[in-house]
Backbone as CSV, one residue per row, in Angstrom:
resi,resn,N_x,N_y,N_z,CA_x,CA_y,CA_z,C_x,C_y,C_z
1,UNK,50.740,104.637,122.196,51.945,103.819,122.360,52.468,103.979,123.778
2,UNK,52.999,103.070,124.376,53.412,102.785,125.761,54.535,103.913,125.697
3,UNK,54.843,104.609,127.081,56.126,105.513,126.692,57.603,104.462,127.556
4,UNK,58.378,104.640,126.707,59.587,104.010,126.909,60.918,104.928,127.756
5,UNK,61.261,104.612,129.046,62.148,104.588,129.508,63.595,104.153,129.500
6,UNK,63.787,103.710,128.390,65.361,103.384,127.571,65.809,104.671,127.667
7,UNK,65.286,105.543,127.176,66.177,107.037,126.745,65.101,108.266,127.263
8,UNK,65.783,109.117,128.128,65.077,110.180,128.758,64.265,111.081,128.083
9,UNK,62.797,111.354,128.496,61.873,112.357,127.560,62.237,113.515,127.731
10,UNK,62.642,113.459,128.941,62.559,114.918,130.036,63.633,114.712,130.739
11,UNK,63.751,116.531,131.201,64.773,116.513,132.732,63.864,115.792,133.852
12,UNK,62.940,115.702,133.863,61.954,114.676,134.973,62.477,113.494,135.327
13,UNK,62.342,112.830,133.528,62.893,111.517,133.216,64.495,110.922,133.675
14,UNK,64.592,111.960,133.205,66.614,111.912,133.513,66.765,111.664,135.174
15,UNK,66.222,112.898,135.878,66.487,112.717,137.038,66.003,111.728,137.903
16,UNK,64.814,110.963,137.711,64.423,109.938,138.272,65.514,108.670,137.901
17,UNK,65.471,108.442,136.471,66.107,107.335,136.083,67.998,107.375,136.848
18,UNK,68.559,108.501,136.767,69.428,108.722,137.335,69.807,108.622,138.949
19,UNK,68.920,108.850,139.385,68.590,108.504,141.050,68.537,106.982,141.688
20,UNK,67.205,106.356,140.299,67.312,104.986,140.602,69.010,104.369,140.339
21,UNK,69.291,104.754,139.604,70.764,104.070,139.246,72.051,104.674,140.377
22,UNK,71.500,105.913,140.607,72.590,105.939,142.282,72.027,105.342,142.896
23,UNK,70.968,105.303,143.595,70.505,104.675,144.665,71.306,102.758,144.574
24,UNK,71.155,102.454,143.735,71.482,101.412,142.905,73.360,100.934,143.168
25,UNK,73.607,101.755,142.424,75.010,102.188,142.576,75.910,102.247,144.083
26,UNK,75.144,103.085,144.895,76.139,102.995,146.225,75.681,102.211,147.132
27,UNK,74.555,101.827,147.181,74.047,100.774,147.986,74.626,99.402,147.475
28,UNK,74.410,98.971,146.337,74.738,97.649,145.973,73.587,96.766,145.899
29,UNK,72.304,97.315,146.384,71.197,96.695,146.572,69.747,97.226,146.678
30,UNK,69.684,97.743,146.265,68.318,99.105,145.789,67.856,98.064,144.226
31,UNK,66.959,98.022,144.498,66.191,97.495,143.395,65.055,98.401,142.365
32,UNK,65.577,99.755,141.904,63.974,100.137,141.273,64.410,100.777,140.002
33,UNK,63.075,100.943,139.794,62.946,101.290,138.559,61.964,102.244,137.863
34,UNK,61.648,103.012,137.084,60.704,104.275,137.042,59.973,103.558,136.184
35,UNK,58.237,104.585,137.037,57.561,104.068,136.493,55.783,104.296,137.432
36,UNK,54.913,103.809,136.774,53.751,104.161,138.260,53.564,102.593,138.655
37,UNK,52.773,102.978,140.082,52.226,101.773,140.564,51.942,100.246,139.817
38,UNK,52.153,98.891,140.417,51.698,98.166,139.712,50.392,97.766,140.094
39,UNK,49.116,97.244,140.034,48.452,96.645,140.908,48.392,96.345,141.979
40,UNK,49.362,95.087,142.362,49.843,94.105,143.391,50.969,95.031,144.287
41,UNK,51.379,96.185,144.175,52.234,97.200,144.500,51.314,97.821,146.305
42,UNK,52.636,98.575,147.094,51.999,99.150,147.672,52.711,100.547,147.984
43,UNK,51.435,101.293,148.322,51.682,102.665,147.855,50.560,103.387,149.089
44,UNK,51.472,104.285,149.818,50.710,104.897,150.540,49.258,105.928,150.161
45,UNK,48.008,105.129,151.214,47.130,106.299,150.899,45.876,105.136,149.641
46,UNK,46.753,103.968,149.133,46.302,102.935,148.097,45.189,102.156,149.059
47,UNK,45.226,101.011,148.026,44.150,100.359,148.491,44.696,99.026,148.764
48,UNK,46.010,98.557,149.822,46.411,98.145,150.359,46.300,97.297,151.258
49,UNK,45.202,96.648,151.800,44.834,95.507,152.448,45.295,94.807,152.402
50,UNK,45.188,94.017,151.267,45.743,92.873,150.793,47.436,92.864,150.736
51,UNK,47.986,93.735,150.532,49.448,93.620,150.599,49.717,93.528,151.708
52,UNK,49.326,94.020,152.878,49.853,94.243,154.004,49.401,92.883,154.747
53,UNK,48.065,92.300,154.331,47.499,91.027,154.944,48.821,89.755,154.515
54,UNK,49.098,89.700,153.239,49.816,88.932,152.589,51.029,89.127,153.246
55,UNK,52.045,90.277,153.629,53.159,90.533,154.058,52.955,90.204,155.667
56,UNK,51.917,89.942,156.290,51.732,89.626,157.712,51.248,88.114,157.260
57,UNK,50.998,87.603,156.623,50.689,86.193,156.668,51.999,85.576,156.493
58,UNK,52.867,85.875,155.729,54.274,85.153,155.357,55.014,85.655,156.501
59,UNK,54.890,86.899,157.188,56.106,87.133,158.646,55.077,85.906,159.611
60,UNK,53.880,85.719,159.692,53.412,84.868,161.035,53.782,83.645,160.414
61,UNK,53.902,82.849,159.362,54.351,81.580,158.947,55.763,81.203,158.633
62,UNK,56.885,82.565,158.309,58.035,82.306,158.351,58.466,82.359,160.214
63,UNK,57.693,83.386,160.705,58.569,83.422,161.887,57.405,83.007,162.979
64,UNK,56.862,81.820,162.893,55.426,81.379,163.599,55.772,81.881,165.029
65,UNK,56.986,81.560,165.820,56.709,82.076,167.605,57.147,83.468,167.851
66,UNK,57.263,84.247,166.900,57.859,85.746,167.148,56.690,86.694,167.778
67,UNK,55.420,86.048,167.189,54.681,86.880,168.273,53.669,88.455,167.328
68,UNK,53.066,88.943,167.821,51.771,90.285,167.131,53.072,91.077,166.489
69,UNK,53.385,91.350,167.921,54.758,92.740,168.181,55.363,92.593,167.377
70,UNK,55.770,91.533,167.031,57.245,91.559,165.881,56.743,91.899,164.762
71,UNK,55.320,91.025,164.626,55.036,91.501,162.907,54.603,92.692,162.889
72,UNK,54.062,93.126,163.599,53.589,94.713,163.664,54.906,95.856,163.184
73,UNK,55.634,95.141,163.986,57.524,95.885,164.027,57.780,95.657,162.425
74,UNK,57.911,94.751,162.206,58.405,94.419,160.423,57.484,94.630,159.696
75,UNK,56.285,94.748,159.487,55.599,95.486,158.407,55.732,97.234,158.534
76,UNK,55.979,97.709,159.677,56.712,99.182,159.622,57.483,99.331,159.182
77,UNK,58.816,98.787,159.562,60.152,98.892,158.927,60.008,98.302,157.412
78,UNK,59.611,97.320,157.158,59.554,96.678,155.740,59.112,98.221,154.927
79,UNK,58.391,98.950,155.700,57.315,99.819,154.598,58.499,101.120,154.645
80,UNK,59.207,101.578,155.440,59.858,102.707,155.823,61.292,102.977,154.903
81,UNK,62.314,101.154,155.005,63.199,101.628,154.579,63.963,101.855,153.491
82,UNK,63.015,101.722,152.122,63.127,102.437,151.430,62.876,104.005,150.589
83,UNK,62.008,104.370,151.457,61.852,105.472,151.230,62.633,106.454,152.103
84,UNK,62.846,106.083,153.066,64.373,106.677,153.854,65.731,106.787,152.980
85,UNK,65.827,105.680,152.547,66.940,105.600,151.678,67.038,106.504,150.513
86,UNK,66.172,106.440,150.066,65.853,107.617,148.863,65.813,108.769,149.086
87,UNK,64.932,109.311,150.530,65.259,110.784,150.684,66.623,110.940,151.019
88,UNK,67.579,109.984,151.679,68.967,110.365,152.187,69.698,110.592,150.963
89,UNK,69.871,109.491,149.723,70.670,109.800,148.579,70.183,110.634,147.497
90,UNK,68.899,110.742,147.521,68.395,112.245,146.808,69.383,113.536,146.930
91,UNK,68.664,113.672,148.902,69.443,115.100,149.297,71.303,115.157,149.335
92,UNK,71.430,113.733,149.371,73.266,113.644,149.776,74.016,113.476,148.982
93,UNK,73.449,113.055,147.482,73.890,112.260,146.063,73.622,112.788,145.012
94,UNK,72.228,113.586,144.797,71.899,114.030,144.047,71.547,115.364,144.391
95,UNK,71.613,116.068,145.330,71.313,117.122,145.702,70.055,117.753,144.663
96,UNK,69.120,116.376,144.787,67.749,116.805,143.842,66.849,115.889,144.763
97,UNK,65.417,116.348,144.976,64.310,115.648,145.685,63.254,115.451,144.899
98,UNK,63.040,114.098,144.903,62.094,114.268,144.015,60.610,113.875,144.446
99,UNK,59.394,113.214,143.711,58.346,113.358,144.660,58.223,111.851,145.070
100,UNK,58.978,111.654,146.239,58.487,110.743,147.006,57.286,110.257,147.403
101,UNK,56.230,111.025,147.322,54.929,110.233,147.380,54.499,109.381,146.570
102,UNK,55.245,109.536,145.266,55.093,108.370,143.858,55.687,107.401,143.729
103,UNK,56.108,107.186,144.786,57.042,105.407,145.186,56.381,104.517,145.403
104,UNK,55.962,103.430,144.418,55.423,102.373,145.009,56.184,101.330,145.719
105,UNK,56.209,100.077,146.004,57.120,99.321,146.796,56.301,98.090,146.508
106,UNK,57.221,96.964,146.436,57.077,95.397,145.951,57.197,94.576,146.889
107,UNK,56.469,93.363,147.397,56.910,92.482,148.476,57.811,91.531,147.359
108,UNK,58.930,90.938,148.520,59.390,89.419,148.260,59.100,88.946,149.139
109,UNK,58.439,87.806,149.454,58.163,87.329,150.758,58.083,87.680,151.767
110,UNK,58.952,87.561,152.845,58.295,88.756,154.045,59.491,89.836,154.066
111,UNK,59.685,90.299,152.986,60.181,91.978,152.703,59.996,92.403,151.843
112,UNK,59.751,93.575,152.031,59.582,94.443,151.021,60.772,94.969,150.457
113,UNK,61.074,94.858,149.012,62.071,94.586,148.153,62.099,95.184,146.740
114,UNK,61.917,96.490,146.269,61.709,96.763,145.233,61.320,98.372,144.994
115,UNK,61.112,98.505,144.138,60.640,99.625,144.135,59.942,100.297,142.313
116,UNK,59.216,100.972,142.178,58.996,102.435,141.361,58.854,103.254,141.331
117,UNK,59.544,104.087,141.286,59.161,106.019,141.346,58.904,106.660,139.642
118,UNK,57.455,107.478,140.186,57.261,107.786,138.869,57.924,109.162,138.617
119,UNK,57.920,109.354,137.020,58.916,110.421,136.545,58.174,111.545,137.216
120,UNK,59.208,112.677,137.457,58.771,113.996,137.681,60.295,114.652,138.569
121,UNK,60.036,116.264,137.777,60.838,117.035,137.639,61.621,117.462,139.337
122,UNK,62.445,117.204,139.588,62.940,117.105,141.031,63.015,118.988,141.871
123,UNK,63.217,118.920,143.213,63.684,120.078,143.710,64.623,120.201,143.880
124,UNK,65.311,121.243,143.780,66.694,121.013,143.885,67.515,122.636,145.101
125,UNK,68.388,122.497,145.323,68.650,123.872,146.615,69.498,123.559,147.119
126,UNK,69.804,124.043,148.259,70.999,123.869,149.465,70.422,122.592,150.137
127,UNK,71.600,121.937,150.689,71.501,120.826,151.720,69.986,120.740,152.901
128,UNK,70.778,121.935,153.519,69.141,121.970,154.944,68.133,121.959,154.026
129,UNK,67.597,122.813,152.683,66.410,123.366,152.410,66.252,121.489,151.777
130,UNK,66.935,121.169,150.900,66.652,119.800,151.044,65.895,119.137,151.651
131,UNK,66.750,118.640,152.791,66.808,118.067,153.841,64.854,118.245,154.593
132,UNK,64.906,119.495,154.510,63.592,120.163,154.631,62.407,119.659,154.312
133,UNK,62.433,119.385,152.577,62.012,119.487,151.593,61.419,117.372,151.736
134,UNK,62.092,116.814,152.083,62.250,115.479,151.696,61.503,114.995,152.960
135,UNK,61.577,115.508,154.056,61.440,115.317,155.552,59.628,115.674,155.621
136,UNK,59.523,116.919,154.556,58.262,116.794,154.886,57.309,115.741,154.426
137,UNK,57.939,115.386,153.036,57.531,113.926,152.213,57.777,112.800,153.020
138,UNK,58.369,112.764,153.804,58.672,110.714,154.507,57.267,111.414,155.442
139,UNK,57.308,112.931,156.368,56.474,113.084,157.600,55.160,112.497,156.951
140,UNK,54.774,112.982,155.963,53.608,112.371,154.908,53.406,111.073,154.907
141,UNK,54.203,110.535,154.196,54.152,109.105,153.841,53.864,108.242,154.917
142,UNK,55.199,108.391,155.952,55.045,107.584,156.991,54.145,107.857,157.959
143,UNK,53.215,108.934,157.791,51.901,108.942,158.830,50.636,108.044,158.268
144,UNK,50.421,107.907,157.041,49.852,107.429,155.714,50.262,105.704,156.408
145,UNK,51.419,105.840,156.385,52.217,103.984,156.607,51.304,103.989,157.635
146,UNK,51.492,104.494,158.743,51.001,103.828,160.504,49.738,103.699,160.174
147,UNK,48.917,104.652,159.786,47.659,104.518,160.288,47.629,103.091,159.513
148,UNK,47.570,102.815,158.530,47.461,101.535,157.307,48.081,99.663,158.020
149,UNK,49.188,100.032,158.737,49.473,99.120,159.521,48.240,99.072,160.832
150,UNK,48.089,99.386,161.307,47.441,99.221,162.055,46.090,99.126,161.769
151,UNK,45.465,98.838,160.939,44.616,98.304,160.190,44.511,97.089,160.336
152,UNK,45.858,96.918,159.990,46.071,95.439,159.973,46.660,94.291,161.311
153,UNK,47.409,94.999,162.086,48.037,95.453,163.552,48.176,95.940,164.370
154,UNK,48.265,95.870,165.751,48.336,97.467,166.210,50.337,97.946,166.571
155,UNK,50.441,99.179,166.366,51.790,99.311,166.323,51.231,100.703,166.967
156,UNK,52.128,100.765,168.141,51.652,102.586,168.979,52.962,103.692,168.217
157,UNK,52.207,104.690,168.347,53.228,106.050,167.767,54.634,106.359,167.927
158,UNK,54.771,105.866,169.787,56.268,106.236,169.997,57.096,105.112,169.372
159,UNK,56.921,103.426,169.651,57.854,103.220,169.157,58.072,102.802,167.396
160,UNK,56.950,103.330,166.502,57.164,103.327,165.579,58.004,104.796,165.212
161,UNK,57.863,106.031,165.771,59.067,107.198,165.879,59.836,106.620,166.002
162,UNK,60.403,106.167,167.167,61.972,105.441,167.630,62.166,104.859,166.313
163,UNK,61.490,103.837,165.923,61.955,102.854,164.717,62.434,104.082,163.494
164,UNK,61.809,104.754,163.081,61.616,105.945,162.188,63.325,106.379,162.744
165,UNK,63.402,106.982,163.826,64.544,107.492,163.927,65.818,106.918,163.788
166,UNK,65.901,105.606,164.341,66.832,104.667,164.172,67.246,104.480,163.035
167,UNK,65.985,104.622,161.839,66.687,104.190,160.236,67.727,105.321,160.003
168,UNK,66.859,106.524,160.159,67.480,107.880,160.270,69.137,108.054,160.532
169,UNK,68.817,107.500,161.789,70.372,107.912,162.326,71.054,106.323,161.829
170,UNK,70.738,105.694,161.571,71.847,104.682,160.606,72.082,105.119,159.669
171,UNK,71.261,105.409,158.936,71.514,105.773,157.515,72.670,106.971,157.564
172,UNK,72.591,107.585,158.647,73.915,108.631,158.739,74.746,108.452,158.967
173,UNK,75.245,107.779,159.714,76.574,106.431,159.702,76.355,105.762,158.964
174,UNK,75.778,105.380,157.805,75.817,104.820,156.304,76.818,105.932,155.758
175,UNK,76.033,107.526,155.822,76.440,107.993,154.772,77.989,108.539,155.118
176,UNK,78.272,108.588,156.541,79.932,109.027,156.627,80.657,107.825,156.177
177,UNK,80.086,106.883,155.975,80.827,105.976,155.336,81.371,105.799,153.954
178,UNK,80.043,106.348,153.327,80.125,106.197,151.693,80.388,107.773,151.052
179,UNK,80.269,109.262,152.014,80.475,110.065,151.909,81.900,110.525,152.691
180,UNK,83.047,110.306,152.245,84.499,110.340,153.151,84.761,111.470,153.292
181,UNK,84.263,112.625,151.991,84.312,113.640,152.190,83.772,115.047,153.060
182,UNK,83.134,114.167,153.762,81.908,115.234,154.783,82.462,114.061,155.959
183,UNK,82.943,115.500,157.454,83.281,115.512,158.748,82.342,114.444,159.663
184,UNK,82.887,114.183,160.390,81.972,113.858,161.275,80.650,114.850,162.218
185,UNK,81.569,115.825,162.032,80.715,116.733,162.732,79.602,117.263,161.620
186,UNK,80.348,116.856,160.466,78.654,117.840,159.544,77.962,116.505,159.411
187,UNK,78.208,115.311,159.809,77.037,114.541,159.676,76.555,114.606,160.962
188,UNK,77.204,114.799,162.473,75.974,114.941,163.204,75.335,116.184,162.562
189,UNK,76.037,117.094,162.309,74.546,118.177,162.198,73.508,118.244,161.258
190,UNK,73.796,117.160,159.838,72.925,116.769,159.078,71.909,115.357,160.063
191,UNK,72.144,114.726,160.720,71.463,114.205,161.514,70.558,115.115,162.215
192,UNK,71.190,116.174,163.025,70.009,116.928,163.761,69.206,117.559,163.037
193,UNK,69.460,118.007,161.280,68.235,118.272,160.859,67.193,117.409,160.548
194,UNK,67.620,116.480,159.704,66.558,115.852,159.447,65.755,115.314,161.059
195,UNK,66.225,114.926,162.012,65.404,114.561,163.270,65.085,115.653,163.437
196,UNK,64.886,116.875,163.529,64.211,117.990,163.933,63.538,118.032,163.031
197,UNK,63.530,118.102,161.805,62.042,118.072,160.583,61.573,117.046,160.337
198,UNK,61.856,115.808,160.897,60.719,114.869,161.148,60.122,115.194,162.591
199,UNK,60.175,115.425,163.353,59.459,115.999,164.726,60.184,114.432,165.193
200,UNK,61.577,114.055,165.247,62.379,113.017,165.876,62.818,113.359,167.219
201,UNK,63.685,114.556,167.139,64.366,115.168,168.040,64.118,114.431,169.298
202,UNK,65.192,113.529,170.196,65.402,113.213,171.322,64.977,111.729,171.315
203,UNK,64.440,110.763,170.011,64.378,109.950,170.066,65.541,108.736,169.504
204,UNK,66.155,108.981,169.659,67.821,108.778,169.650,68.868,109.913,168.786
205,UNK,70.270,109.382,168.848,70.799,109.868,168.731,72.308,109.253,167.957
206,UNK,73.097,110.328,167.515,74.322,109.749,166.947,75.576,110.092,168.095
207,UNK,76.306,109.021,168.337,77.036,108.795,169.439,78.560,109.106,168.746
208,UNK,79.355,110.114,169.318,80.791,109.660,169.062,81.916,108.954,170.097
209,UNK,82.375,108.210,168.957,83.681,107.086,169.848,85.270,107.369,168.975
210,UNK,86.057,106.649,169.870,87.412,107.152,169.191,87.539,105.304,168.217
211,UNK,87.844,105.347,167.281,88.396,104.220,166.577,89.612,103.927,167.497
212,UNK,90.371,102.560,166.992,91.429,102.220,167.457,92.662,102.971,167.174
213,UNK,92.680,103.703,165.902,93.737,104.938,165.790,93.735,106.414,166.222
214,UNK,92.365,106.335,167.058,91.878,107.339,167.873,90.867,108.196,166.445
215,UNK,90.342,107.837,165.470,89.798,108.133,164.429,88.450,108.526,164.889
216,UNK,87.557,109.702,164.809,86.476,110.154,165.314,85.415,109.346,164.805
217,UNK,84.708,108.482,164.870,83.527,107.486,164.301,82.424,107.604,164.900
218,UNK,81.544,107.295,164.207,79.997,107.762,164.503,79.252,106.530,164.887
219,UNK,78.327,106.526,165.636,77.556,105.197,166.164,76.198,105.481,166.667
220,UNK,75.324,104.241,166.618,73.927,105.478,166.773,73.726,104.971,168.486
221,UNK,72.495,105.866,168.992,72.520,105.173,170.682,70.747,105.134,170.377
222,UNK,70.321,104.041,170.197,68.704,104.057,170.009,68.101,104.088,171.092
223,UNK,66.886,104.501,171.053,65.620,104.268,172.138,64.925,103.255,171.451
224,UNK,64.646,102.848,169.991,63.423,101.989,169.890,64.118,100.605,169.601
225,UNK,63.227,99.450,169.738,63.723,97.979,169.567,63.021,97.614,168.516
226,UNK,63.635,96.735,167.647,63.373,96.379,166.179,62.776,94.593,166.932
227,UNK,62.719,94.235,167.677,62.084,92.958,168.606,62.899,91.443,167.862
228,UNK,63.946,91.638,166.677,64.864,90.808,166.358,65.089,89.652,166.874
229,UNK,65.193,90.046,168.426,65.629,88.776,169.462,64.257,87.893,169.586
230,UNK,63.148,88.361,168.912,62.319,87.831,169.327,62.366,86.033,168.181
231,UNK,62.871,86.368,166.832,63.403,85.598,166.492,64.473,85.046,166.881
232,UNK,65.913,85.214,167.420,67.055,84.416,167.729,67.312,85.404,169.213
233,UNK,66.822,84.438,170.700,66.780,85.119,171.793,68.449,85.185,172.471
234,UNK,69.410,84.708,171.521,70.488,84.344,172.165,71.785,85.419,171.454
235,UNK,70.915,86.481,170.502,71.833,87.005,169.345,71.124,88.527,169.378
236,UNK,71.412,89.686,170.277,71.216,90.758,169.906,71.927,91.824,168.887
237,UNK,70.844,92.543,168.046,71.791,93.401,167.637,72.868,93.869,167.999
238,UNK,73.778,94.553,167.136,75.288,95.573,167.655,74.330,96.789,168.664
239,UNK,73.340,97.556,167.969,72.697,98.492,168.521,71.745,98.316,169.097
240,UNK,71.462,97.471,169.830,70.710,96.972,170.506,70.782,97.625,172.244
241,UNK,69.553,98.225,172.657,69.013,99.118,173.485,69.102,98.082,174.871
242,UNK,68.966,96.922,174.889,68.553,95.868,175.642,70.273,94.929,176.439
243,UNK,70.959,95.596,175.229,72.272,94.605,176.015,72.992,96.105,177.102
244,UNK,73.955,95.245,177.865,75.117,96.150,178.291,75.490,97.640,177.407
245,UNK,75.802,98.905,177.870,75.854,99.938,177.051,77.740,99.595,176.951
246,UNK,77.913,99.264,177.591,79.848,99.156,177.128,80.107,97.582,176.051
247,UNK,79.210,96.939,175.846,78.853,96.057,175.292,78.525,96.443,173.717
248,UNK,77.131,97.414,173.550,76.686,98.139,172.447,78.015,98.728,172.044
249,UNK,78.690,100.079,172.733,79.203,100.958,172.227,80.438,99.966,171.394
250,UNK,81.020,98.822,172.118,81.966,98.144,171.588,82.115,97.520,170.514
251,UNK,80.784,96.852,170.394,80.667,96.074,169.271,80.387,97.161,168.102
252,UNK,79.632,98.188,168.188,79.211,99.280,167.264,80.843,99.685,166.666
253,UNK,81.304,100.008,167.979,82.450,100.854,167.247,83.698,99.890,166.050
254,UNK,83.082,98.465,166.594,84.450,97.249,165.883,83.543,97.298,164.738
255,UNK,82.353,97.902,164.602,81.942,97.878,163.267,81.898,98.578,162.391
256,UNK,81.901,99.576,163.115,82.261,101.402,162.291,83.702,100.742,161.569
257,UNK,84.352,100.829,162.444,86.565,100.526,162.137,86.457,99.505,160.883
258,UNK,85.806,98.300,160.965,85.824,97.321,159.920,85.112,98.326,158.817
259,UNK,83.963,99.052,158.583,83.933,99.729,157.518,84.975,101.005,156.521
260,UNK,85.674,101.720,157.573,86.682,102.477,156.947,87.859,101.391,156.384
261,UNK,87.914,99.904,156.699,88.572,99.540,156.034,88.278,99.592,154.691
């Protein structure tokens, strides 16, 4: 008989199913669900061709003049940022890790949009050992990702790091956002761990600015380019490496302020 995920077998069960539903929960937009691989799924280390051919055929026909670079750029990131997301609200939400290598991931057209993690019994500890713990699973995964893209593309090491780091340090100005209760200062220093146990360190960084009530706010200062403009040349990101730096820091910071609203 098929085993059913309605009602938990296990503490395995519990904690996965529980994760998907935070993840779920504070995002507003996390899509998964427990469970193993589907076929048509992709999953590091799999047999993945075809997903990645299919997810580069719909970025070169949705975005026909963007060019190698861009799709090379978005089948990285497409593949990265959910499993970023998961190690951040694991270690920050659930203060449980679980095995991230059992994440498969779903295309919708040209993103990747979905997810399954199969059941199994989580780690659980202090923050850093966490932090530790989860960092060595993305270092895994996402070495697994590059080589596999480039299979299909070529995408070079540094600025797929940069890209890597950038999710990183957003996601940490995500989480002082949705975490009110943790300083600014313990999220830079939860930033410098995880970039030091991904081997990130110095490939950007988290910037502080004063809000308009002089409020300490966090902002990231990137090295890598997500090539965005390559679709709309007239519209750069807020964090965007390429515009004016009193330009970046400004618009970043009117965006931090609009979130504590």
């Amino acid at each position: 008989m098929a085993r059913s995920f309605l009602f938990a077998q296990d503490s395995g069960d519990a904690a996965t199913t529980r994760l998907i539903a935070t993840a779920a929960r504070v995002t507003g937009f996390m899509k998964g669900e427990p469970g193993s691989a589907r076929q048509e799924d992709y999953r590091p280390g799999g047999d993945n061709g075809a997903f990645l051919a299919e997810l580069h055929g719909a970025l070169r026909t949705t975005c026909s003049k963007a060019g190698a670079a861009f799709y090379a750029v978005r089948l990285w990131t497409n593949l990265i940022w959910q499993p970023a997301y998961l190690a951040v609200i694991s270690v920050h939400f659930e203060g449980a890790v679980p095995d991230l290598t059992q994440l498969s991931q779903k295309r919708r057209g040209i993103y990747v949009d979905g997810y399954r993690l199969a059941a199994g019994k989580p780690i659980t500890g202090e923050t850093e050992a966490l932090i530790e713990e989860a960092s060595q699973q993305i270092k895994a995964m996402t070495a697994t990702m590059l080589e596999e893209v480039n299979r299909e593309l070529r995408l070079k090491p540094l600025p797929a790091r940069r890209l890597l780091a950038d999710r990183m340090l957003s996601l940490m100005v995500w989480l002082s956002q949705h975490r009110r209760d943790l300083s600014s200062e313990t999220i830079e220093r939860y930033a410098a761990l995880w970039l030091a146990a991904l081997e990130l360190t110095g490939q950007g960084m988290l910037e502080p600015v004063a809000g308009p009530a002089g409020e300490r706010l966090l902002i990231v200062k990137r090295k890598g380019c997500c090539l965005d403009y390559r679709i709309d040349p007239d519209r750069l990101c807020a964090s965007c490496p390429k515009q004016d730096n009193e330009v970046r820091v400004a618009r970043q910071t009117a965006n931090a302020w609009a979130e504590l609203g």
